[in-house]
C-alpha positions as a Markdown table, in Angstrom:
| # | Residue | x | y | z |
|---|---|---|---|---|
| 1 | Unk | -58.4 | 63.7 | 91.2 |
| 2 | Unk | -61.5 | 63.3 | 93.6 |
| 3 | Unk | -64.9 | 62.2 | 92.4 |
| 4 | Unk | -68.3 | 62.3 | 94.8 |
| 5 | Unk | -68.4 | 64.3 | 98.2 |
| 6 | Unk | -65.8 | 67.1 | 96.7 |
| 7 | Unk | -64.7 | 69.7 | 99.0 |
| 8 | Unk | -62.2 | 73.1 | 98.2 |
| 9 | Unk | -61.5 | 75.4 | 99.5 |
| 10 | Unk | -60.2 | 78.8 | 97.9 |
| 11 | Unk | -60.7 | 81.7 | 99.7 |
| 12 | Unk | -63.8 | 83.1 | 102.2 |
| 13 | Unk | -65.2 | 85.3 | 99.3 |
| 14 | Unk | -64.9 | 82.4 | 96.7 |
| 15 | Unk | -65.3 | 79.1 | 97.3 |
| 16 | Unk | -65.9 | 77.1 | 100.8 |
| 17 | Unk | -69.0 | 74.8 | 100.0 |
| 18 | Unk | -68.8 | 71.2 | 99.0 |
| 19 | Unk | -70.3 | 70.3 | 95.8 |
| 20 | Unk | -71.0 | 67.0 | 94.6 |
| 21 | Unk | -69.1 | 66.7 | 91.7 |
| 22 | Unk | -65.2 | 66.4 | 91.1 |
| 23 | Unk | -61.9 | 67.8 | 91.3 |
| 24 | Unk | -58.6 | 68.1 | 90.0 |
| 25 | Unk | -55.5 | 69.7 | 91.0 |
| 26 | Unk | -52.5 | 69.8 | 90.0 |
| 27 | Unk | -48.7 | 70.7 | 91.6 |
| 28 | Unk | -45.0 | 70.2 | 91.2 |
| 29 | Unk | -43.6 | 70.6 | 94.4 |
| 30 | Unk | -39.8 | 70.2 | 93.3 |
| 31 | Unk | -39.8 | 72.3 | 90.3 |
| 32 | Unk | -42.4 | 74.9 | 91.8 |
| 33 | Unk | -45.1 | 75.1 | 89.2 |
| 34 | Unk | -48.1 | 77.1 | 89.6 |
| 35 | Unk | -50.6 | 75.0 | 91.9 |
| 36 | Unk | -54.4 | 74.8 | 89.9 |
| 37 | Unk | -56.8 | 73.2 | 91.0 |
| 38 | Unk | -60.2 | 72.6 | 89.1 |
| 39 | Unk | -63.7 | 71.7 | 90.6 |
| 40 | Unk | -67.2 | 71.1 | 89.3 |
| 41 | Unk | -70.2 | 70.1 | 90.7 |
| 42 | Unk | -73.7 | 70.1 | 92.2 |
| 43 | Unk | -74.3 | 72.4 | 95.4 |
| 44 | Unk | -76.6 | 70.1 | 97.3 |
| 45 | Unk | -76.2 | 69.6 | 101.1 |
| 46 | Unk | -77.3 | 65.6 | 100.1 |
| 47 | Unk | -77.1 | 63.2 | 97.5 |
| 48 | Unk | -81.1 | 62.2 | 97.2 |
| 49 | Unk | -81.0 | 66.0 | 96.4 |
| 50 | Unk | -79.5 | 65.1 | 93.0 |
| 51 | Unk | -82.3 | 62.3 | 92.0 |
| 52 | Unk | -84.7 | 64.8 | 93.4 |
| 53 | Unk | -86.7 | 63.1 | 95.9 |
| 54 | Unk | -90.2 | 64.7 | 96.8 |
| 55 | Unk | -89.2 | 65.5 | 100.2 |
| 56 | Unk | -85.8 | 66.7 | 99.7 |
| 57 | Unk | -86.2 | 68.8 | 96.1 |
| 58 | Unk | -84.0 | 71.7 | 96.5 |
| 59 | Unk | -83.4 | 74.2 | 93.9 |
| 60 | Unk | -80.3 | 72.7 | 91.2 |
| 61 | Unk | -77.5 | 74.9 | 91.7 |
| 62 | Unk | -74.4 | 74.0 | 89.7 |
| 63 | Unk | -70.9 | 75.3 | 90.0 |
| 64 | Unk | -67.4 | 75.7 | 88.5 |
| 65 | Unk | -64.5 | 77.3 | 90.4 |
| 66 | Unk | -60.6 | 76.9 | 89.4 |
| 67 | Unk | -57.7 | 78.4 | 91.1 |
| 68 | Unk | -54.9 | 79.6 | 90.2 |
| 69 | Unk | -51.9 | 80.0 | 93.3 |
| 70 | Unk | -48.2 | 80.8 | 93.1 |
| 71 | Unk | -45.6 | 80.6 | 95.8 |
| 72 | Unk | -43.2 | 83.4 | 94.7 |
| 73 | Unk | -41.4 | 82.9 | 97.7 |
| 74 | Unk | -41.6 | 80.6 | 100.9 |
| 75 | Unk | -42.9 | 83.4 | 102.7 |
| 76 | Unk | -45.5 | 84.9 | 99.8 |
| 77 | Unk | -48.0 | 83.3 | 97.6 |
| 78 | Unk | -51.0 | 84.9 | 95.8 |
| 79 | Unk | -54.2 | 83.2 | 94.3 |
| 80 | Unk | -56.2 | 83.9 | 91.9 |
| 81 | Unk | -59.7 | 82.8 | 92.2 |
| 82 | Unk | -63.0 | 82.3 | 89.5 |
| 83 | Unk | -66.3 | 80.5 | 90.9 |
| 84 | Unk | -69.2 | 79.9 | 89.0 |
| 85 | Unk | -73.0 | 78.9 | 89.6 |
| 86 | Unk | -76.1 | 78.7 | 88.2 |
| 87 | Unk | -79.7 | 78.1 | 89.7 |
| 88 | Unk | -82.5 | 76.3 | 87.7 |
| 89 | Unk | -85.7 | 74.2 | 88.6 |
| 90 | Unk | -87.4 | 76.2 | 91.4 |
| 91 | Unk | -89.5 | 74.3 | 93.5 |
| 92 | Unk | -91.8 | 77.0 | 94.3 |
| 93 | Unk | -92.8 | 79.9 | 91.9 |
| 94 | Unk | -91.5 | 82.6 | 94.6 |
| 95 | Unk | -87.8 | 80.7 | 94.5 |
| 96 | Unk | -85.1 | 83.1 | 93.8 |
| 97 | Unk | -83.1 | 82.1 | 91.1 |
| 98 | Unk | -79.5 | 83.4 | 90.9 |
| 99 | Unk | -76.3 | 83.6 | 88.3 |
| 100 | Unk | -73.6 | 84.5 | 90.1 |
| 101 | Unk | -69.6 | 84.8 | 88.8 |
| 102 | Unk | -67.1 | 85.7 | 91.6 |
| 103 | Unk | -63.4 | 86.5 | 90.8 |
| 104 | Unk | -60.8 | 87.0 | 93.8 |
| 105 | Unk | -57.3 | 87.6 | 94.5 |
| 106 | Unk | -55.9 | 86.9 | 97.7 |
| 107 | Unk | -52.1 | 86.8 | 99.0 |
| 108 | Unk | -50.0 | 85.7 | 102.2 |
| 109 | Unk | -47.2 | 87.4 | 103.1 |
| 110 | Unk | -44.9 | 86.5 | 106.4 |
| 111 | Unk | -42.4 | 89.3 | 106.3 |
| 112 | Unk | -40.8 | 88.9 | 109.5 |
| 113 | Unk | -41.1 | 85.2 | 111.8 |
| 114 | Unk | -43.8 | 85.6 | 113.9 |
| 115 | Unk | -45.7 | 87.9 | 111.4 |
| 116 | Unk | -48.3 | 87.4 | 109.1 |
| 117 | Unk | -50.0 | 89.5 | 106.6 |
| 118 | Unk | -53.3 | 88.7 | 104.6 |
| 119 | Unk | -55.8 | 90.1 | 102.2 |
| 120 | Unk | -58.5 | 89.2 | 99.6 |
| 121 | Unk | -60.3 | 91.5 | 97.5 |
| 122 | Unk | -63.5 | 90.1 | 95.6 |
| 123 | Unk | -65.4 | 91.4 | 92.8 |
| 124 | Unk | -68.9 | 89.8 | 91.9 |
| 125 | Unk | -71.2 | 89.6 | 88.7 |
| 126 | Unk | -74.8 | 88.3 | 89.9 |
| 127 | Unk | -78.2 | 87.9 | 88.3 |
| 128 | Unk | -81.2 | 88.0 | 90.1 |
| 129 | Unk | -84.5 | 86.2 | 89.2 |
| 130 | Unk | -86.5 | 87.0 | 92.5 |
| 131 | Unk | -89.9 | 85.2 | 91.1 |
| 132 | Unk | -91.0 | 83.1 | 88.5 |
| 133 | Unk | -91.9 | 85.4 | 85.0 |
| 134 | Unk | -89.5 | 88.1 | 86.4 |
| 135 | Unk | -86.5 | 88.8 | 84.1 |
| 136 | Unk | -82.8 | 89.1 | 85.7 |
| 137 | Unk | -81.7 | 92.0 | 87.1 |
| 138 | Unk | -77.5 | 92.7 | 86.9 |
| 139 | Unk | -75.5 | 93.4 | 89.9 |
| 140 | Unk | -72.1 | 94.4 | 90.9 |
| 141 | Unk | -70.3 | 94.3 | 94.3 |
| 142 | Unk | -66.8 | 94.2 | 96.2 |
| 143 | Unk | -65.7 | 92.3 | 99.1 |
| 144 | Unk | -62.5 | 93.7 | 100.7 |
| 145 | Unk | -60.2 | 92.5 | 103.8 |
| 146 | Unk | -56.9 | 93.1 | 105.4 |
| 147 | Unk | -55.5 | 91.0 | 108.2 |
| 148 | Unk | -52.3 | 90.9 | 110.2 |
| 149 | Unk | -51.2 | 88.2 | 112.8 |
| 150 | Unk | -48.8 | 89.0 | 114.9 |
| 151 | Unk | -47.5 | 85.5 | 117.0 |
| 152 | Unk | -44.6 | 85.5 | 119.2 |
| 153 | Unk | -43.6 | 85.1 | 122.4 |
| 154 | Unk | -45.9 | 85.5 | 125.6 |
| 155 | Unk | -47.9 | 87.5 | 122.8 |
| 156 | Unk | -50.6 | 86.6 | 120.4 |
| 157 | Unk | -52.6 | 89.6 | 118.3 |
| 158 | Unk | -54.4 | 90.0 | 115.5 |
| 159 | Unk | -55.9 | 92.5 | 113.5 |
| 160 | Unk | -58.6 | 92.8 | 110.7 |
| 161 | Unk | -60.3 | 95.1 | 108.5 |
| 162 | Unk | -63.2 | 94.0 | 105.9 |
| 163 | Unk | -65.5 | 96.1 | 103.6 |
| 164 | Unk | -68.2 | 94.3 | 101.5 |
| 165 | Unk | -70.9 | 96.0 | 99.4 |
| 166 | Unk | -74.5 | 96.1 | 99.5 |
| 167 | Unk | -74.5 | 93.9 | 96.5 |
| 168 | Unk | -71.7 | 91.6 | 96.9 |
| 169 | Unk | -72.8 | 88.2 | 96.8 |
| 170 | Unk | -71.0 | 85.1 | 97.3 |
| 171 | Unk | -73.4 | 81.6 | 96.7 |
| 172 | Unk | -70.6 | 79.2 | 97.4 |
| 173 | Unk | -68.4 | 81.1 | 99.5 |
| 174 | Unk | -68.3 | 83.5 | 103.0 |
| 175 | Unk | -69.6 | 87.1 | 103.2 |
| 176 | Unk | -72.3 | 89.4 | 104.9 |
| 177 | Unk | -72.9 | 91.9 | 102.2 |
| 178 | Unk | -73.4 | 95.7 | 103.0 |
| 179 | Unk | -70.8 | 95.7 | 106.3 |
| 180 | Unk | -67.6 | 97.3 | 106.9 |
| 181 | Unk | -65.6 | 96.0 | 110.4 |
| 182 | Unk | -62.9 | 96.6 | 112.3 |
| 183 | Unk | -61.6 | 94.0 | 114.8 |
| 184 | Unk | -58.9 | 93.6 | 117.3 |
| 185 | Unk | -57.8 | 90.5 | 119.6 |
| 186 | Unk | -55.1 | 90.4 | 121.6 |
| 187 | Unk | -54.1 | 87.2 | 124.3 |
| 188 | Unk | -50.9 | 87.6 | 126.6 |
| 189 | Unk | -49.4 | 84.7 | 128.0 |
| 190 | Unk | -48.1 | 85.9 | 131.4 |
| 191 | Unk | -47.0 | 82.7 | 132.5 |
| 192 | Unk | -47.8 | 79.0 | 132.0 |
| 193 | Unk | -50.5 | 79.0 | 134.3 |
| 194 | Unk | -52.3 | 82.4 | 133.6 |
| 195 | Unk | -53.3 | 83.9 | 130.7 |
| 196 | Unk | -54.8 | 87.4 | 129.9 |
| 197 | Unk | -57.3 | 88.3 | 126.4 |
| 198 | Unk | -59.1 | 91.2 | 125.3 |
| 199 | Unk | -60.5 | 92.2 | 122.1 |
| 200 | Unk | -62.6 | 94.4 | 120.4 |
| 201 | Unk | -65.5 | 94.5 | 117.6 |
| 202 | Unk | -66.9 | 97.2 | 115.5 |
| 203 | Unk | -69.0 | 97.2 | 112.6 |
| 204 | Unk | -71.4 | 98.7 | 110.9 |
| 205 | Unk | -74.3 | 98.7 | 107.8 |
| 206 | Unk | -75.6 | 101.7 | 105.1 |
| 207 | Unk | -72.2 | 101.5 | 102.9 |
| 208 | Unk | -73.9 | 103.3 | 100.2 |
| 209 | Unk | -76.1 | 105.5 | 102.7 |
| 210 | Unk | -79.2 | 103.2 | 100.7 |
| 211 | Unk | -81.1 | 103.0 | 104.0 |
| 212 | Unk | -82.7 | 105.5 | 106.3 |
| 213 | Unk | -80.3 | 105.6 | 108.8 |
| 214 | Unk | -76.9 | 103.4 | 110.3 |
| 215 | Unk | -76.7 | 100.7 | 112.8 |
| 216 | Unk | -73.4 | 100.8 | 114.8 |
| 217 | Unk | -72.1 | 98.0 | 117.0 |
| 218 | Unk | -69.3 | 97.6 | 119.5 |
| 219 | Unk | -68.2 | 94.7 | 121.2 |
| 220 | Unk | -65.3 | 95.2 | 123.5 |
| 221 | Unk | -64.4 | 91.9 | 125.7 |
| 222 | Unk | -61.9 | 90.9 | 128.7 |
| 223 | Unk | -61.2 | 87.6 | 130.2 |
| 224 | Unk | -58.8 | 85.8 | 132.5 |
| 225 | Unk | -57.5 | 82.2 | 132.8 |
| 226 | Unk | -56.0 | 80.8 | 135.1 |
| 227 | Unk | -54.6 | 77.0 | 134.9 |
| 228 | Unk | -53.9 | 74.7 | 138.5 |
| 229 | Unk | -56.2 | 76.4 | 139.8 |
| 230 | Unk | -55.7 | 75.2 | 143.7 |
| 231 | Unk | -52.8 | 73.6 | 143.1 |
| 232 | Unk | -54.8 | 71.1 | 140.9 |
| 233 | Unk | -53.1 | 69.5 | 138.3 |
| 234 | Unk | -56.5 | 69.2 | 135.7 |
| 235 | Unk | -58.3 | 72.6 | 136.8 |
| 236 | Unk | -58.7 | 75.9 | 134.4 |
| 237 | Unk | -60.9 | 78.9 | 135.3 |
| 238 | Unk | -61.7 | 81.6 | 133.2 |
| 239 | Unk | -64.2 | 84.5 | 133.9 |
| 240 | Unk | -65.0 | 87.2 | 130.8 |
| 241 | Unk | -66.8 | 90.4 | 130.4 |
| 242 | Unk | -68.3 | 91.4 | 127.1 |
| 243 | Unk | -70.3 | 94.9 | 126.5 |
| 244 | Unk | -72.3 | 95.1 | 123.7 |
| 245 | Unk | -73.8 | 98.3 | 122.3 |
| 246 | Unk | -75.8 | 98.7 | 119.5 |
| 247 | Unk | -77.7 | 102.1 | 118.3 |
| 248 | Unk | -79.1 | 103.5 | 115.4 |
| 249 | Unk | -82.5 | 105.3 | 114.4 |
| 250 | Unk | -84.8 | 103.7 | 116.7 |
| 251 | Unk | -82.6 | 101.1 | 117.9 |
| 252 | Unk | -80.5 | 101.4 | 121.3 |
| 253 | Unk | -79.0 | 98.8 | 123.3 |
| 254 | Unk | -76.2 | 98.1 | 126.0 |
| 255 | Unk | -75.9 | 94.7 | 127.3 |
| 256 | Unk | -73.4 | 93.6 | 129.4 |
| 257 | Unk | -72.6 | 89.7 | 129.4 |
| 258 | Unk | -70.3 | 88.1 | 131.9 |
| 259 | Unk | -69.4 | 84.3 | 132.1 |
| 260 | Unk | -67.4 | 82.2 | 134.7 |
| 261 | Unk | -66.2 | 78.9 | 133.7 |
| 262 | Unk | -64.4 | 76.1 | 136.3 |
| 263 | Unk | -63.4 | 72.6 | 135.1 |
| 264 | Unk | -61.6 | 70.0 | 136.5 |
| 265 | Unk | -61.2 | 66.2 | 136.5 |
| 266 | Unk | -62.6 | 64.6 | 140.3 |
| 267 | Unk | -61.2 | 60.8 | 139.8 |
| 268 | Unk | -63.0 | 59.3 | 137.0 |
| 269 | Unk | -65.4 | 62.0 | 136.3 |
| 270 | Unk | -63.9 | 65.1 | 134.0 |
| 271 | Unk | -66.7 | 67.9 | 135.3 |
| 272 | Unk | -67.2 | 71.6 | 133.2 |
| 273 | Unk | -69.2 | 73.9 | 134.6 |
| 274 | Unk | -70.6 | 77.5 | 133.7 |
| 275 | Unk | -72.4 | 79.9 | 135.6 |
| 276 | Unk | -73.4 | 83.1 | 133.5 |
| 277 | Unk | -75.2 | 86.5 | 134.0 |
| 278 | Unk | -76.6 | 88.4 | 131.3 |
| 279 | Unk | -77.7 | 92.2 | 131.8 |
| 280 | Unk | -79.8 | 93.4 | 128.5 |
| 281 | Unk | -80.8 | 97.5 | 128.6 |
| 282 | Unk | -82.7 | 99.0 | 125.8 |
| 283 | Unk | -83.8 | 102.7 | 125.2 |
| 284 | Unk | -86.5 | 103.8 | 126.6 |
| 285 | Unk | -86.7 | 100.5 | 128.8 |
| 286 | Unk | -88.5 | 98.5 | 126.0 |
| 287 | Unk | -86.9 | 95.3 | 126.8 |
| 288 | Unk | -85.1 | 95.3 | 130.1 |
| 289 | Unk | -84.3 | 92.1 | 131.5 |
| 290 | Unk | -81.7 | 90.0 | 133.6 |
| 291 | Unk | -80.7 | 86.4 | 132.5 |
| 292 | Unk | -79.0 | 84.0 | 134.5 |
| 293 | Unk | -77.8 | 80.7 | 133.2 |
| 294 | Unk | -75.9 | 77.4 | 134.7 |
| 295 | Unk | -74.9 | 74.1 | 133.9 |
| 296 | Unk | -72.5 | 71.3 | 134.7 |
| 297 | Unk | -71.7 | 68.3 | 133.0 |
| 298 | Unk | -70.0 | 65.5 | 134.4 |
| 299 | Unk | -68.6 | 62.9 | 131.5 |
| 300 | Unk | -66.0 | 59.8 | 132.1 |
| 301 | Unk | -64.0 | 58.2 | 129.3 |
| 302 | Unk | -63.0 | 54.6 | 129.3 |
| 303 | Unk | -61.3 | 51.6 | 127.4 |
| 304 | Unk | -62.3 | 48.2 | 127.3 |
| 305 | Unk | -60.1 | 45.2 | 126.0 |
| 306 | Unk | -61.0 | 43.5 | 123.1 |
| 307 | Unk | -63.4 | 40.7 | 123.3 |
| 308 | Unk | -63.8 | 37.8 | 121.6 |
């Protein structure tokens, strides 16, 4: 049981947020019972939030969240997930005020060593005050994602798919509503001192074709890294390239982004430094522009004997 600064966390869709409040959970590790774990509390980022000082009121938002997880196997488990909270006092008579129930199931499943498959699908219940003297208005949304791991050997890849409604909301947890993505990362180890990682990011908005017209983005991205650089024992480089494209209606931009990083230890002084160039193209040339940025920082870490 923990009582005050209360922190749980259940799944992205359901609950990440601490809460001032408390928490119970409750396991058998030898005889394998189901693991449960119970929370309740106050959403505030502070505690003078809770006496409601005059410079920190914040609208109250309380919440209850339990879960439920079972380890069917040593390689599978699945949880099931509830989260709760309520908004009352507003501060200011435009304050939103929101009732929001989220319910989730996610599982884990490592079929093979090196393997590892995930997924979460979410299901919301939210009401909506937007203003003061407005009633509630009911919504209903999904969250959905798939992700596989794949780590072994020189090799390291990932992949992940998520769909989340227009109206999927999530108070206390992680979501961006009214996106679906598609994302892909893989990092190959050639050898101990080099290293090779590209990847690749789409997503897009308009799930329910509820807006005039669809923003696509990609985001493909390459980078090397190299280790003992110059035969030096404390040196990494790395230099990446990132292309991003965005279009839609109006909207239509390709910037390019590349980045080269050196550090390395000089005696006493560790030293990082970063040297970047931006390229940002828009249609029609509305915003065209090229950024450059640099920095270095020098730091030097030391310990003293006790005095006394």
């Amino acid at each position: 049981m923990n009582v005050g600064d209360t922190f749980e966390s259940f799944s992205q869709y359901s609950l990440g947020t601490s809460l001032k409040g408390a928490s119970y959970r409750f396991y058998d590790e030898v005889s394998n019972t189901p693991d449960i774990t119970v929370v309740s509390g106050l959403a505030y980022p502070r505690w003078d939030n809770v006496w409601r000082e005059r410079e920190t009121r914040t609208i109250e938002r309380s919440a209850f969240g339990s879960r439920l997880k079972y380890n069917f196997t040593p390689d599978f488990f699945a949880g099931a997930n509830l989260v709760v909270s309520d908004d009352d006092k507003r501060i200011r008579t435009t304050d939103p005020l929101y009732n929001n129930m989220v319910y989730s199931l996610d599982m884990e499943y490592r079929p093979i060593p090196g393997l590892t498959l995930r997924t979460e699908s979410a299901f919301n219940d939210t009401k909506l005050s937007v203003q003061e003297g407005a009633d509630y208005k009911i919504n209903h949304g999904y969250a959905h994602k798939v992700e596989a791991i794949g780590d072994g050997g020189p090799s390291r890849a990932s992949l992940e798919y998520e769909r989340i409604a227009p109206d999927f909301q999530t108070l206390l947890g992680s979501a961006t509503p009214d996106r679906e993505k598609a994302k892909a990362k893989w990092r190959y180890r050639y050898s101990k001192t080099f290293s090779l990682t590209t990847g690749f990011l789409w997503f897009r908005n308009n799930l329910e074709h509820q807006r005039a017209f669809t923003t696509h983005n990609y985001k493909p991205e390459a980078g090397i890294t190299v280790k003992r650089l110059f035969d030096r024992q404390y040196s990494t480089a790395d230099i990446s390239y990132k292309f991003d494209r965005k279009y839609g209606g109006t909207t239509s931009a390709s910037n390019h982004i590349t980045n080269f990083g050196y550090r390395d230890r000089f005696g006493i002084f560790d030293s990082e430094t970063n040297v970047g160039y931006t390229l940002y193209n828009t249609k029609n040339r509305v915003i065209d522009s090229r950024e450059y940025t640099y920095n270095t920082m020098l730091s030097s870490r030391h310990t003293l004997e006790n005095a006394s």
